[in-house]
N, C-alpha and C positions, 0 to 999 in steps of 0.2 A: 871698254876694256876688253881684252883678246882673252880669249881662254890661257894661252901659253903668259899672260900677266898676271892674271890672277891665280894661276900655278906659282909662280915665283912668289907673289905674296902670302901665298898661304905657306909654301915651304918653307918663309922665312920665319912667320911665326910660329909655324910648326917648332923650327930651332929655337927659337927666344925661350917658349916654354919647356923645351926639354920632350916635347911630345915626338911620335914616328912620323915623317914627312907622308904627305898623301901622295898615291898612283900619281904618276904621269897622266896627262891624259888622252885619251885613247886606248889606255891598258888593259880594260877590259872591254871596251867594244862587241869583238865577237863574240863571248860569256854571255850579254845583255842579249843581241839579236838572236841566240841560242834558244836561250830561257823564254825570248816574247814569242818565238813560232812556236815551242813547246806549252807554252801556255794556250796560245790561239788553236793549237790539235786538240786540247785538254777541254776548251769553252765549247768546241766545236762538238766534241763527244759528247758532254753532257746537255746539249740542245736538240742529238742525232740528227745535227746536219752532215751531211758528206762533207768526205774528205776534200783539201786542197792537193795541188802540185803533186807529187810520187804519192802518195794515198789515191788521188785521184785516176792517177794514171796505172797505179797497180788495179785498181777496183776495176776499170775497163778491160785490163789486159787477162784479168779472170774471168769476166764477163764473154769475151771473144772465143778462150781457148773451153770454155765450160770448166772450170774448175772451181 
């Protein structure tokens, strides 16, 4: 079963019951990969491993200029 089927079935029963139809889905996507990088900075802090990706790339770029 496809995700876009399983969508149609649950909206249906969504109406049967009188309940609010669920997101589309895909609707929150970017929301999720948001929250799971902001999480992985947050795990990353509290172990005081260095930074990834632009954390990373700032810590060098102060590193170079001395600041």
């Amino acid at each position: 079963m496809s995700i876009t089927q399983q969508y149609l079935i649950d909206t249906y029963r969504a109406r049967q019951h009188g309940d609010p139809t669920p997101p589309a889905p895909g609707t929150h996507d970017w929301q999720v990969m948001r929250e799971l990088a902001d999480h992985r900075r947050f795990r990353a802090a509290l172990t005081c491993r260095p930074g990834r990706g632009r954390d990373r790339i700032r810590a060098a770029l102060a590193r170079l200029l001395g600041h």
